[in-house]
PyMOL Python script that loads the backbone (N, CA, C, O; Angstrom):
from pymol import cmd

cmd.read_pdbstr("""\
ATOM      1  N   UNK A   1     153.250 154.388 103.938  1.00  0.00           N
ATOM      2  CA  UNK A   1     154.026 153.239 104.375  1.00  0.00           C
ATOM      3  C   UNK A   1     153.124 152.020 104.517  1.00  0.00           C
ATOM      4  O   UNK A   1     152.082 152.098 105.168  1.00  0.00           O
ATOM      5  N   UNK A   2     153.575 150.699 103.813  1.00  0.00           N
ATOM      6  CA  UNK A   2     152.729 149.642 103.716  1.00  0.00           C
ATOM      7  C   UNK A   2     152.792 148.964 105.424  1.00  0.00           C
ATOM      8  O   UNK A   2     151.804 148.310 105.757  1.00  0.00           O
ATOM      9  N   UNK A   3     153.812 149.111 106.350  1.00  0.00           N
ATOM     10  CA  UNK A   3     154.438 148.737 107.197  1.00  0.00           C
ATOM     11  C   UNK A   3     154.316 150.048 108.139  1.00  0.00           C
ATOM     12  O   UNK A   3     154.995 151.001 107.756  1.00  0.00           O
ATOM     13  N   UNK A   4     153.695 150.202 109.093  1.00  0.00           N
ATOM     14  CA  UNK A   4     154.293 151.378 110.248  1.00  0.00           C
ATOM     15  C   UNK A   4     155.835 150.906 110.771  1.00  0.00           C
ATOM     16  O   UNK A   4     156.259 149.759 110.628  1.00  0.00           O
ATOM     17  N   UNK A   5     156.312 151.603 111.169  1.00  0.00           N
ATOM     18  CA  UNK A   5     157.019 151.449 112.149  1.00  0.00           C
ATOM     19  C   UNK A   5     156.582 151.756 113.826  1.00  0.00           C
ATOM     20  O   UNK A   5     155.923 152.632 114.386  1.00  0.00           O
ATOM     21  N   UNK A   6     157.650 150.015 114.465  1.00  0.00           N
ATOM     22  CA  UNK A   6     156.760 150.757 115.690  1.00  0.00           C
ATOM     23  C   UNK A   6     157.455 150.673 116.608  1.00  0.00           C
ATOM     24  O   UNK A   6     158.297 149.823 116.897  1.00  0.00           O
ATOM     25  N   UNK A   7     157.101 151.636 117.153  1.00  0.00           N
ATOM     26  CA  UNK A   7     157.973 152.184 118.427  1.00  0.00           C
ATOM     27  C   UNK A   7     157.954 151.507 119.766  1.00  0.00           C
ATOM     28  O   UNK A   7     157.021 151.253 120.528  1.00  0.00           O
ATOM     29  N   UNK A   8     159.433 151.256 119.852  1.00  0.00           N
ATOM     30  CA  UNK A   8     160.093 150.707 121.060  1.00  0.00           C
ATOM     31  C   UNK A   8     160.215 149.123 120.540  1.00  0.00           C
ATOM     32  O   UNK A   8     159.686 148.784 119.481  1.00  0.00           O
ATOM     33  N   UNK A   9     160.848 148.325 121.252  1.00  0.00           N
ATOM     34  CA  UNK A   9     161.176 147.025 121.097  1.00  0.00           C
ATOM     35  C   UNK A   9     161.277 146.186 121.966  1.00  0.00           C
ATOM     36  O   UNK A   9     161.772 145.122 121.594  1.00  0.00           O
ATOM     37  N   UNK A  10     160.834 146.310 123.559  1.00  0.00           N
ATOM     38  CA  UNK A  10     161.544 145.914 124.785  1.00  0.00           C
ATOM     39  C   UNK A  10     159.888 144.327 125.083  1.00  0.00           C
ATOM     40  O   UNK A  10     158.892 144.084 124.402  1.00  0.00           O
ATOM     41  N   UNK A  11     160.223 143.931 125.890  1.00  0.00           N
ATOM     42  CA  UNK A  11     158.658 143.567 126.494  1.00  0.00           C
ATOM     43  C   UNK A  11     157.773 143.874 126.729  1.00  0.00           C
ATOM     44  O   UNK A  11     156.720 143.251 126.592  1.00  0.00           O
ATOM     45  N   UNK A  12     158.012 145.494 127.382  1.00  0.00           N
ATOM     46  CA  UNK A  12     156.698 145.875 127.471  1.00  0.00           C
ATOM     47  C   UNK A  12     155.974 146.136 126.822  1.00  0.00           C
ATOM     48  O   UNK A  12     154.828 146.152 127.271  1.00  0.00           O
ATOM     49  N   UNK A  13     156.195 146.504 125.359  1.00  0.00           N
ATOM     50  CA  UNK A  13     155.668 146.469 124.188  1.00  0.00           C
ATOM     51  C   UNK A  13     154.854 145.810 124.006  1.00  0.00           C
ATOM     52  O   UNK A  13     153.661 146.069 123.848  1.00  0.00           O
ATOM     53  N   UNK A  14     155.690 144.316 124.002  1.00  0.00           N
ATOM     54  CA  UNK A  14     155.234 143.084 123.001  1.00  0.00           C
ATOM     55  C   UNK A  14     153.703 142.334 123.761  1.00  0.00           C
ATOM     56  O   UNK A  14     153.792 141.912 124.914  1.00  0.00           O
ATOM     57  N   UNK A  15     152.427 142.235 123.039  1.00  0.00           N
ATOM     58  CA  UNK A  15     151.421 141.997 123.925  1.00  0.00           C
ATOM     59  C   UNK A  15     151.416 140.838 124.337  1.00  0.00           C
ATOM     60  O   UNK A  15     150.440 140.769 125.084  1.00  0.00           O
ATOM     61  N   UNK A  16     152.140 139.452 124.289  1.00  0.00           N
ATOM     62  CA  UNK A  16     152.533 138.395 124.710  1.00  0.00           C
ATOM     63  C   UNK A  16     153.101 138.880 125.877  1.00  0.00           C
ATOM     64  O   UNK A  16     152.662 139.001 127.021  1.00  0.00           O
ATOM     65  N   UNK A  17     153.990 139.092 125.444  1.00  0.00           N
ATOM     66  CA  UNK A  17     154.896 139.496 127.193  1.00  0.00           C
ATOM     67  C   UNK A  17     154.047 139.979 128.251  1.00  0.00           C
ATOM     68  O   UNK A  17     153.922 139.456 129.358  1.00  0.00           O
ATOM     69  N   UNK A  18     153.479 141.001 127.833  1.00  0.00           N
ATOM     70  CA  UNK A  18     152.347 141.419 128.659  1.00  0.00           C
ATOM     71  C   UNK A  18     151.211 140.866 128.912  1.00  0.00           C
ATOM     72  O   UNK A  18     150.449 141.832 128.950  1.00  0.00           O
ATOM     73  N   UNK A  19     150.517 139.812 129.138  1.00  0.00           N
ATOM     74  CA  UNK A  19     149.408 139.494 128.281  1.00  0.00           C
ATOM     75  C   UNK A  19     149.110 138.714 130.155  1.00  0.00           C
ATOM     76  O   UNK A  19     149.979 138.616 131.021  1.00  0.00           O
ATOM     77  N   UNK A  20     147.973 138.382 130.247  1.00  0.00           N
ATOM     78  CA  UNK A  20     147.755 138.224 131.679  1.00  0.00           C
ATOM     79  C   UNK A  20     147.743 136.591 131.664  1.00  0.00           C
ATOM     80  O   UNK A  20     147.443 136.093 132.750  1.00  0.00           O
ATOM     81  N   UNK A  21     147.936 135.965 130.932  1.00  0.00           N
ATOM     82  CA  UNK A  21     148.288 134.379 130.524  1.00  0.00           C
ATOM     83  C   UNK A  21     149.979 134.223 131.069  1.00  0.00           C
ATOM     84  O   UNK A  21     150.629 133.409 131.724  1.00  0.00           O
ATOM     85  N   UNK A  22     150.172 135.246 130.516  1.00  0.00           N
ATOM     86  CA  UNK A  22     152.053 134.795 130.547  1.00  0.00           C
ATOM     87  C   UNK A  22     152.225 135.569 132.314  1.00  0.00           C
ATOM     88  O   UNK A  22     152.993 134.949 133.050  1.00  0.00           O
ATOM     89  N   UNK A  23     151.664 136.612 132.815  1.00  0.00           N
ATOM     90  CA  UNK A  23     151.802 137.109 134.061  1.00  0.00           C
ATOM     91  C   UNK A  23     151.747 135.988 134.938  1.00  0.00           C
ATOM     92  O   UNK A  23     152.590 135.844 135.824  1.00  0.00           O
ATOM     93  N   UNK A  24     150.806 135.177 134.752  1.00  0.00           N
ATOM     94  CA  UNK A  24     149.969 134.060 135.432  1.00  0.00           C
ATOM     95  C   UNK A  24     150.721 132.953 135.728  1.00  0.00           C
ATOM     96  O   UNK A  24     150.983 132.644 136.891  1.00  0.00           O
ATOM     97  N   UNK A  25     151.270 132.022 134.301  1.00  0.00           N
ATOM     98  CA  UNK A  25     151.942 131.171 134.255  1.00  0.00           C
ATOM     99  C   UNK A  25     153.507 131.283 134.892  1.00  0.00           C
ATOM    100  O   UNK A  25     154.433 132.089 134.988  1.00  0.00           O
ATOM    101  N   UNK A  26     153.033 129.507 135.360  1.00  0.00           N
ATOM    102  CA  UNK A  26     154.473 129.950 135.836  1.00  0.00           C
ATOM    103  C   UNK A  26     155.613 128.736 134.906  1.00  0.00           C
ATOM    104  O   UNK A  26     155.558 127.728 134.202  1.00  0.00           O
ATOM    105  N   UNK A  27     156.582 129.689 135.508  1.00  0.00           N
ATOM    106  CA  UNK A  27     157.563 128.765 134.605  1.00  0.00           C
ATOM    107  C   UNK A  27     157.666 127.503 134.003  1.00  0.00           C
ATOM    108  O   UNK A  27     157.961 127.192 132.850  1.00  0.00           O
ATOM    109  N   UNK A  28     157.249 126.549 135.391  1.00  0.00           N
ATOM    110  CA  UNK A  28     156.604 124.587 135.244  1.00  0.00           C
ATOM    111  C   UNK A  28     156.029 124.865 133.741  1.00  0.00           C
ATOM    112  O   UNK A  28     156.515 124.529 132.661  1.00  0.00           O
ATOM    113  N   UNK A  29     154.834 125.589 134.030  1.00  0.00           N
ATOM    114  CA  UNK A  29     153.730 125.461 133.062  1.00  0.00           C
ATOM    115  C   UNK A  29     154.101 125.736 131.375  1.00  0.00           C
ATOM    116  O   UNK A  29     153.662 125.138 130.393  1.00  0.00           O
ATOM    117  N   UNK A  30     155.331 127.169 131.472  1.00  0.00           N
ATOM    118  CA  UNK A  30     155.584 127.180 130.028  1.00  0.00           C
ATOM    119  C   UNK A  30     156.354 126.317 129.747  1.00  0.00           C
ATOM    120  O   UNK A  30     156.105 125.796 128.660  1.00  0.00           O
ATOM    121  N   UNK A  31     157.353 125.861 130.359  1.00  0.00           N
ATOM    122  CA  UNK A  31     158.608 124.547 130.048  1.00  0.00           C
ATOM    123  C   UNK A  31     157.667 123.588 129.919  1.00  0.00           C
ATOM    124  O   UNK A  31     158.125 122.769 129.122  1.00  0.00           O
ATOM    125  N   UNK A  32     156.058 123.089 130.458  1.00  0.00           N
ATOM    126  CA  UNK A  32     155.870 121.879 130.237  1.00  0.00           C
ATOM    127  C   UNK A  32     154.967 122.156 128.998  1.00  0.00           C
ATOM    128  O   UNK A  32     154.614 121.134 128.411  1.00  0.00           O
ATOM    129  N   UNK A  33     154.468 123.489 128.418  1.00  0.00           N
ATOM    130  CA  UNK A  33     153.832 123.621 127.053  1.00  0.00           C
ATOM    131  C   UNK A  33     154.583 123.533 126.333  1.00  0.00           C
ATOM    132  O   UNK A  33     154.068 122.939 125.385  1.00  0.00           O
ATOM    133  N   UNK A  34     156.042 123.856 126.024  1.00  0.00           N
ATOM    134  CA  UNK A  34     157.110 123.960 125.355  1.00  0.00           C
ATOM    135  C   UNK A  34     157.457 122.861 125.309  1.00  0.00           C
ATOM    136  O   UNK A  34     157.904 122.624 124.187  1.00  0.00           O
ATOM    137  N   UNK A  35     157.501 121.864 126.074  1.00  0.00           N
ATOM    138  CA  UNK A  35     157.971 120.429 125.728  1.00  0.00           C
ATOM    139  C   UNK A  35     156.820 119.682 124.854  1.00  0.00           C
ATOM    140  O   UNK A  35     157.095 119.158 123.774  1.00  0.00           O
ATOM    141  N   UNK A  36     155.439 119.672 125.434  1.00  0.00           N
ATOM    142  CA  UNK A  36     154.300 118.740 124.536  1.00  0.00           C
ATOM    143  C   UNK A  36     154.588 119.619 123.041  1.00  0.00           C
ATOM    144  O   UNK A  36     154.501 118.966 122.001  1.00  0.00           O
ATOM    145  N   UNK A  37     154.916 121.042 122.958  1.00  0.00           N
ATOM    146  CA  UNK A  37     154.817 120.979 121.334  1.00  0.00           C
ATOM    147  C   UNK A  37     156.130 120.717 120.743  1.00  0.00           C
ATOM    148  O   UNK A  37     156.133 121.008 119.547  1.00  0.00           O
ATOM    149  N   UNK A  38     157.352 120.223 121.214  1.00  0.00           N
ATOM    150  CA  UNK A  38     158.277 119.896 121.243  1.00  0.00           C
ATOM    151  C   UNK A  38     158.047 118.509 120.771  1.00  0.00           C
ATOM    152  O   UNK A  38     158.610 118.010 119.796  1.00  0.00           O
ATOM    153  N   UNK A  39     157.158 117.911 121.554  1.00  0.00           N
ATOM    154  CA  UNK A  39     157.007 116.351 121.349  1.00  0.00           C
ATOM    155  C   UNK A  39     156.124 116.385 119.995  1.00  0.00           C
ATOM    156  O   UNK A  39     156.430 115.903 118.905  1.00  0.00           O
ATOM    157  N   UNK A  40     154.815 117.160 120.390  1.00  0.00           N
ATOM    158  CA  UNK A  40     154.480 117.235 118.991  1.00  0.00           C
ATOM    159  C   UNK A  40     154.466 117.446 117.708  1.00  0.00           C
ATOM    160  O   UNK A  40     153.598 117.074 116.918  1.00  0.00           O
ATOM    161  N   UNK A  41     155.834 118.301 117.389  1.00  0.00           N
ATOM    162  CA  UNK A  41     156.842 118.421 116.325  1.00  0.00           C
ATOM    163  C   UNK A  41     157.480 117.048 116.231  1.00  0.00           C
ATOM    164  O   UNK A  41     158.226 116.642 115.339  1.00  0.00           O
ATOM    165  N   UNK A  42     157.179 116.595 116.993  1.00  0.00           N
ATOM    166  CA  UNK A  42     158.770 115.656 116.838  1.00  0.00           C
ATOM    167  C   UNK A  42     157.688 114.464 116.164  1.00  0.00           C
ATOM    168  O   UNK A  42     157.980 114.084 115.030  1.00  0.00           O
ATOM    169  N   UNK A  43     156.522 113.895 116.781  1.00  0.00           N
ATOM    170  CA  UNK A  43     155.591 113.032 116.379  1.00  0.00           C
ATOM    171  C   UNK A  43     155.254 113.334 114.880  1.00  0.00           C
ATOM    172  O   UNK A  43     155.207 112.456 114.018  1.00  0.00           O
ATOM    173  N   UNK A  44     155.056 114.491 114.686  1.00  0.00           N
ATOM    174  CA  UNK A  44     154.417 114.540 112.983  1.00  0.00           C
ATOM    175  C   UNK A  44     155.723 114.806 112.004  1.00  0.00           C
ATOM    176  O   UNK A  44     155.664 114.766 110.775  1.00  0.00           O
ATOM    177  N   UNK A  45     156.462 114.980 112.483  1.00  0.00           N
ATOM    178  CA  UNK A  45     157.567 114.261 111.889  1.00  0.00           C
ATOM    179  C   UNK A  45     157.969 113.020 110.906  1.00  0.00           C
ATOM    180  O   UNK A  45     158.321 112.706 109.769  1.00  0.00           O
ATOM    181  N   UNK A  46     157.541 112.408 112.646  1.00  0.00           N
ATOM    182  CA  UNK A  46     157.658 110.914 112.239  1.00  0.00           C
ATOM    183  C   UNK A  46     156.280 110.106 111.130  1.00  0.00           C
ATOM    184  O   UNK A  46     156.294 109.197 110.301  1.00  0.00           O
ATOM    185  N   UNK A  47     155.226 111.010 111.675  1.00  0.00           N
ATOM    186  CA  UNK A  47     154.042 110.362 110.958  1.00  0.00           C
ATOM    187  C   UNK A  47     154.583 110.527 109.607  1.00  0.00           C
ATOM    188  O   UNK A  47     154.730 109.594 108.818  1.00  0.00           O
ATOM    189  N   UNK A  48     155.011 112.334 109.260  1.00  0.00           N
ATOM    190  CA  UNK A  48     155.123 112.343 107.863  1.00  0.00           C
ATOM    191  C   UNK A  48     156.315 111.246 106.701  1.00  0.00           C
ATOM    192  O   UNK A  48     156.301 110.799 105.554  1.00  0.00           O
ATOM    193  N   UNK A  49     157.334 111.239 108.065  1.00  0.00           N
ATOM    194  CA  UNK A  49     158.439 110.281 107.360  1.00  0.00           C
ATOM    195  C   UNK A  49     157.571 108.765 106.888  1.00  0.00           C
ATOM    196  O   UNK A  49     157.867 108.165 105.854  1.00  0.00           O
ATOM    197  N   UNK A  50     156.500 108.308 107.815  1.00  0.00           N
ATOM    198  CA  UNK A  50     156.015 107.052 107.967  1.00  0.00           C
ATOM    199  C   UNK A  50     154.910 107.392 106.689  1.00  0.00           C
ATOM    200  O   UNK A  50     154.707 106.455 105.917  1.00  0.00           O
ATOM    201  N   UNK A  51     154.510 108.109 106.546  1.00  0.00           N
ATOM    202  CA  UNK A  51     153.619 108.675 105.146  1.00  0.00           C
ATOM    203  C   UNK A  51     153.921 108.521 104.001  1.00  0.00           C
ATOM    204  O   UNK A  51     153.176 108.133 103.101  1.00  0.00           O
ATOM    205  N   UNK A  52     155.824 109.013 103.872  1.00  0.00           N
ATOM    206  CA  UNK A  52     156.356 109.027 102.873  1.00  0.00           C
ATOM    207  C   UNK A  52     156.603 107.921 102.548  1.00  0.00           C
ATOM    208  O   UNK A  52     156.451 107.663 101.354  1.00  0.00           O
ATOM    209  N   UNK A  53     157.106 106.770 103.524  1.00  0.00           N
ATOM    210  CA  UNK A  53     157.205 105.702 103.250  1.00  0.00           C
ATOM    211  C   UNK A  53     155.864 105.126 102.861  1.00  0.00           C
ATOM    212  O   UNK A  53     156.097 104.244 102.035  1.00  0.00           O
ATOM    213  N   UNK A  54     154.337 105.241 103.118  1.00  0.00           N
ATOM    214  CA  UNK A  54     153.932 104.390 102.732  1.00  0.00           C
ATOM    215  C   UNK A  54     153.672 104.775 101.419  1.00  0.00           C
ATOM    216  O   UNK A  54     153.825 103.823 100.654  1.00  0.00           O
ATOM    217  N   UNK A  55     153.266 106.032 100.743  1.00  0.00           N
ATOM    218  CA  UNK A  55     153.173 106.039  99.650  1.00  0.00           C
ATOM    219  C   UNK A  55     154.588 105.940  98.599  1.00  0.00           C
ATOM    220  O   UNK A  55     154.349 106.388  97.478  1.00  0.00           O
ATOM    221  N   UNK A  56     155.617 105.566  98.741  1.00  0.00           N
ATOM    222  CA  UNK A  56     156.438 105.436  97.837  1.00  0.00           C
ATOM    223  C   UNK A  56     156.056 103.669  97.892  1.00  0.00           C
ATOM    224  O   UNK A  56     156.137 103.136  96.786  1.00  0.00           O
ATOM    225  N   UNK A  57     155.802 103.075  98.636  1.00  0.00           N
ATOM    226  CA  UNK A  57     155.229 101.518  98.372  1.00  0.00           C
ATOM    227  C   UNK A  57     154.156 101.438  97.963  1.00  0.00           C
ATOM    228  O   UNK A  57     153.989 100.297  97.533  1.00  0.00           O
ATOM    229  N   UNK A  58     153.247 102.071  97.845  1.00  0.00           N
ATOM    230  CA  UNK A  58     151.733 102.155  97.284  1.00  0.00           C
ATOM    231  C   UNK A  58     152.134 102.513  95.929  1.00  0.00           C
ATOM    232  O   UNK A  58     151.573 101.835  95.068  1.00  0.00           O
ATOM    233  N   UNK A  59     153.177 103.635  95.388  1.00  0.00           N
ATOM    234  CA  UNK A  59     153.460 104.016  94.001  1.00  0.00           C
ATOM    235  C   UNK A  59     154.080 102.514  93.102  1.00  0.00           C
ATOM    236  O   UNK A  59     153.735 102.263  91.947  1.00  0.00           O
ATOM    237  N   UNK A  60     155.107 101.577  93.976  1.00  0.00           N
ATOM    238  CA  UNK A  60     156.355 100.946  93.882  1.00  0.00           C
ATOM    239  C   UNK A  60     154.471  99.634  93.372  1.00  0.00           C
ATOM    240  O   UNK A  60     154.394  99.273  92.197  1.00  0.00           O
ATOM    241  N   UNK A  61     153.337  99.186  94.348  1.00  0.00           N
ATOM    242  CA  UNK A  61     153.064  98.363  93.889  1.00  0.00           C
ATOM    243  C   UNK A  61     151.689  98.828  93.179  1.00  0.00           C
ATOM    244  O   UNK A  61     150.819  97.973  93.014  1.00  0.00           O
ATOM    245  N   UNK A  62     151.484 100.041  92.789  1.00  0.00           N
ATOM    246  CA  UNK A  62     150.451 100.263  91.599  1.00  0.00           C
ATOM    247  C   UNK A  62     151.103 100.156  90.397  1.00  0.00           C
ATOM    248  O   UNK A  62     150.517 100.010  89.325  1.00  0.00           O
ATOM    249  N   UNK A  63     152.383 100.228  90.542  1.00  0.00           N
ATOM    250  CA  UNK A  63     153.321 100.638  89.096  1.00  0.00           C
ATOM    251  C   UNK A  63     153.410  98.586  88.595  1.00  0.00           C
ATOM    252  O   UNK A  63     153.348  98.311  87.396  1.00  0.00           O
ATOM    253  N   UNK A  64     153.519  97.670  89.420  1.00  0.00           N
ATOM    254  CA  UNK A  64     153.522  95.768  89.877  1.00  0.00           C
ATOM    255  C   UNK A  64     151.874  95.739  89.097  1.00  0.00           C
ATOM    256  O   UNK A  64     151.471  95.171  88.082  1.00  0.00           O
ATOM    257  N   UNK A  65     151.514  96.213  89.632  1.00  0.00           N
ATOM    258  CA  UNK A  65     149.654  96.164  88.909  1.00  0.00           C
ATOM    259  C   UNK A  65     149.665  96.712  87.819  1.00  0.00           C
ATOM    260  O   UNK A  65     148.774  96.279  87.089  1.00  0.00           O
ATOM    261  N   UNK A  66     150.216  97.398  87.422  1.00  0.00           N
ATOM    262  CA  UNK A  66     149.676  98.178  85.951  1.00  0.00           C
ATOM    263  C   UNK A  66     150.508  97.102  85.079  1.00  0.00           C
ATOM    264  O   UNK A  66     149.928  96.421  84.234  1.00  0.00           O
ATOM    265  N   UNK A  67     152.112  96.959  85.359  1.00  0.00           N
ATOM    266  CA  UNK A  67     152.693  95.770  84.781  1.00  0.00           C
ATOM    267  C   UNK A  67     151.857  94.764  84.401  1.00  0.00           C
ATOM    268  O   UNK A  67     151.511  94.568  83.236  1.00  0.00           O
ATOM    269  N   UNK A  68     151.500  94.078  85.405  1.00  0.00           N
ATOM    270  CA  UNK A  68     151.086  92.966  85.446  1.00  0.00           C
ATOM    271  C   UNK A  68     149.541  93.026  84.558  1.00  0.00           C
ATOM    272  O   UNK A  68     149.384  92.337  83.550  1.00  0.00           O
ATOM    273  N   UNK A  69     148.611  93.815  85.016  1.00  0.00           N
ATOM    274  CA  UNK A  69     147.615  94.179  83.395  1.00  0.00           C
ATOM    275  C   UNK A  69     148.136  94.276  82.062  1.00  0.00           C
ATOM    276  O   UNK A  69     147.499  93.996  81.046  1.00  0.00           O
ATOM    277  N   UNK A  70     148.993  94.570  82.095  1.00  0.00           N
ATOM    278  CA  UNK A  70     149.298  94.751  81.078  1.00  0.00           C
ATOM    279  C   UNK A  70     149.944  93.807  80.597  1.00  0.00           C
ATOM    280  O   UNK A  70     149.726  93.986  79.398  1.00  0.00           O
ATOM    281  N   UNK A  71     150.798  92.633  80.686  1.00  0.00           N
ATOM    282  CA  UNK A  71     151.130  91.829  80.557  1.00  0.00           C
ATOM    283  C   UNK A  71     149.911  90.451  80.041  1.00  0.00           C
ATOM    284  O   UNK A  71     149.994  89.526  79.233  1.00  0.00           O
ATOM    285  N   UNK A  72     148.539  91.058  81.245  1.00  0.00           N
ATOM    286  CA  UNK A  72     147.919  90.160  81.153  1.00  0.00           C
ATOM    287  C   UNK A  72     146.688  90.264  80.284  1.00  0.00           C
ATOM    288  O   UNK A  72     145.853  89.361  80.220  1.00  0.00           O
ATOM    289  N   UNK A  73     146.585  91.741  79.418  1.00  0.00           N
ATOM    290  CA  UNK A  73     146.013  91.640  78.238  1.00  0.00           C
ATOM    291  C   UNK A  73     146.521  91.606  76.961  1.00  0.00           C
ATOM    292  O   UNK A  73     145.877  91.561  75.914  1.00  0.00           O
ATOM    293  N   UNK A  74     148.423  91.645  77.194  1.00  0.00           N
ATOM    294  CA  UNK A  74     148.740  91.026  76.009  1.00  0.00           C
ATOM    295  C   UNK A  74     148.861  89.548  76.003  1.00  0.00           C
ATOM    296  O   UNK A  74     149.040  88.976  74.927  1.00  0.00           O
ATOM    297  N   UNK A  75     148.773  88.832  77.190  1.00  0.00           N
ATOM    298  CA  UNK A  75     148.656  87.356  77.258  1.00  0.00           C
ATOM    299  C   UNK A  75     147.281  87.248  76.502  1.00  0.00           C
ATOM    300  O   UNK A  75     147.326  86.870  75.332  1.00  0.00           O
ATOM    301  N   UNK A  76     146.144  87.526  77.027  1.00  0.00           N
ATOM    302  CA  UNK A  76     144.890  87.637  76.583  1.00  0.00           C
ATOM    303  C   UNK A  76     144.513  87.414  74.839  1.00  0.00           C
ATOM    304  O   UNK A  76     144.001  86.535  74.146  1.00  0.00           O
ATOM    305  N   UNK A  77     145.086  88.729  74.643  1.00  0.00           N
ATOM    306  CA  UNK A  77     145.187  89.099  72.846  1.00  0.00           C
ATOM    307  C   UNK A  77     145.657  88.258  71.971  1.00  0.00           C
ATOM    308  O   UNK A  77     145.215  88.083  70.835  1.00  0.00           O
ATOM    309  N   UNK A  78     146.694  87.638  72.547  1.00  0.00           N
ATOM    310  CA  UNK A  78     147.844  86.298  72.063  1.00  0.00           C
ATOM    311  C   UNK A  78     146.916  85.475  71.735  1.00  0.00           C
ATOM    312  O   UNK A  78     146.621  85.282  70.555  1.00  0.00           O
ATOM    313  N   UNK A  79     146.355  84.903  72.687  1.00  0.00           N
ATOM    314  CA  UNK A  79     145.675  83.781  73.108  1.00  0.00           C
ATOM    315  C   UNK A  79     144.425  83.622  72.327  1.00  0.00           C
ATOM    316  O   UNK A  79     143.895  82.576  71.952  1.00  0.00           O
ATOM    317  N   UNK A  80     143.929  85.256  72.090  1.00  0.00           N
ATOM    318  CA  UNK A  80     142.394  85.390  70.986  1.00  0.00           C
ATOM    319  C   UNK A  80     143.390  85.089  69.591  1.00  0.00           C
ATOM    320  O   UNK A  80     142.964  84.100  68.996  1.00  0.00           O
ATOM    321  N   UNK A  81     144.388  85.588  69.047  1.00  0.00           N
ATOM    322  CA  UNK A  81     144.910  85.811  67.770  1.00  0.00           C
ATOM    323  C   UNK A  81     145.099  84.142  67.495  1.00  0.00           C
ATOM    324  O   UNK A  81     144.530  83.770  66.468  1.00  0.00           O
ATOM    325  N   UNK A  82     145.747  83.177  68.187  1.00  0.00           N
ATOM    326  CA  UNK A  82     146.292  82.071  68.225  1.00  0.00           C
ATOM    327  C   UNK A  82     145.006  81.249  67.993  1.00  0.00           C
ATOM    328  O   UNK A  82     145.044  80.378  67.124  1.00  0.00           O
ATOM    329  N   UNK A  83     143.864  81.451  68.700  1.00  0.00           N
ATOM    330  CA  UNK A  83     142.253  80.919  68.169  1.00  0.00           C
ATOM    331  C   UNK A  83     141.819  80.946  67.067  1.00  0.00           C
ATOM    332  O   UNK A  83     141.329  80.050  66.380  1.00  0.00           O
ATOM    333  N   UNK A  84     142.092  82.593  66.758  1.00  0.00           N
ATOM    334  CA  UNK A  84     141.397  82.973  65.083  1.00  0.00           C
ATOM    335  C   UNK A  84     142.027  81.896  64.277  1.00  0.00           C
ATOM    336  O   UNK A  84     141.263  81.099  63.733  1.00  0.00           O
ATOM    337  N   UNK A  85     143.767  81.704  64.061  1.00  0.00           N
ATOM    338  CA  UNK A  85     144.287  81.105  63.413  1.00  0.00           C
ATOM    339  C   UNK A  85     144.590  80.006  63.240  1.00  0.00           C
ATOM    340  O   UNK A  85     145.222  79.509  62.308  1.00  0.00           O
ATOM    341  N   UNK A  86     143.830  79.215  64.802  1.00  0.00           N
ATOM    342  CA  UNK A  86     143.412  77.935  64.845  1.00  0.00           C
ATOM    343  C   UNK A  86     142.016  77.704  64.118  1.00  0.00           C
ATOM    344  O   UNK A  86     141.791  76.657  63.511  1.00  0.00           O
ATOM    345  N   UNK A  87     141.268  78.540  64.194  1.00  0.00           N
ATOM    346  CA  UNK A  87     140.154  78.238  63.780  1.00  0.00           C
ATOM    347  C   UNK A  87     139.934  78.477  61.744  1.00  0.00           C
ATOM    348  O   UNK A  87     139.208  77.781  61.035  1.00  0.00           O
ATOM    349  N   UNK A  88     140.576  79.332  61.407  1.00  0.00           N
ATOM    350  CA  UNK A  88     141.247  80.053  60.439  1.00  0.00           C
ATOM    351  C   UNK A  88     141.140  78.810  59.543  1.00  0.00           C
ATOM    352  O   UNK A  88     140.289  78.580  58.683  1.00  0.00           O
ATOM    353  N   UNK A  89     142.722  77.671  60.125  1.00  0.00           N
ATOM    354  CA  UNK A  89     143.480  76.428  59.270  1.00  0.00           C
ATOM    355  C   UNK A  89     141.976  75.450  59.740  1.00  0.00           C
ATOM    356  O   UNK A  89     141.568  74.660  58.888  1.00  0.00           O
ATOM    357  N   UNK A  90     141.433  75.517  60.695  1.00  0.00           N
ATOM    358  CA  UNK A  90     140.620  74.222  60.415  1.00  0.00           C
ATOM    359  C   UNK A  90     139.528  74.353  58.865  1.00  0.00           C
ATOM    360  O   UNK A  90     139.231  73.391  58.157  1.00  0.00           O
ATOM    361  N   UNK A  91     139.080  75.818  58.633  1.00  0.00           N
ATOM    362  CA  UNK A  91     138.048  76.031  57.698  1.00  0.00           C
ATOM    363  C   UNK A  91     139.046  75.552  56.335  1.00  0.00           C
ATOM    364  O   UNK A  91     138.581  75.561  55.196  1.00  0.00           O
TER     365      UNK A  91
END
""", "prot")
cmd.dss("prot")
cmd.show_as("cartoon", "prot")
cmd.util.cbc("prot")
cmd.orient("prot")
């Protein structure tokens, strides 16, 4: 068996339940750990939503830059071809 099976299912089992951390603590203490990771789910959340947003604007203005190169070495090329053929009719 890749898996034992294991016997019984109750708390006393489970070594959390048992565990001299959880004997100790008292209720305050787990409701107030349970809330900070509560909060802290809730924070990276938000970071990740705020993430997503920034890189879909980082994609939105690399994609404005590549345009715009590109635009501005076919302005460029124009501008050499239009020379040659100025220079071309003067000979």
């Amino acid at each position: 068996e890749k898996y034992p099976k294991q016997l019984g299912t109750g708390a006393a089992d489970n070594p959390v339940m048992t565990s001299e951390y959880l004997k100790s603590a008292t209720t305050a203490e787990l409701q107030k750990r349970d809330q900070m990771i509560k909060n802290l789910a809730a924070e990276l959340r938000k970071e990740r939503e705020e993430s997503k947003k920034k890189d879909a604007a980082l994609r939105k203005y690399e994609g404005f830059y590549r345009e715009v190169k590109a635009r501005s070495a076919e302005k460029k090329l124009l501008q050499k071809k239009m020379q040659q053929e100025q220079q071309n009719m003067q000979k």
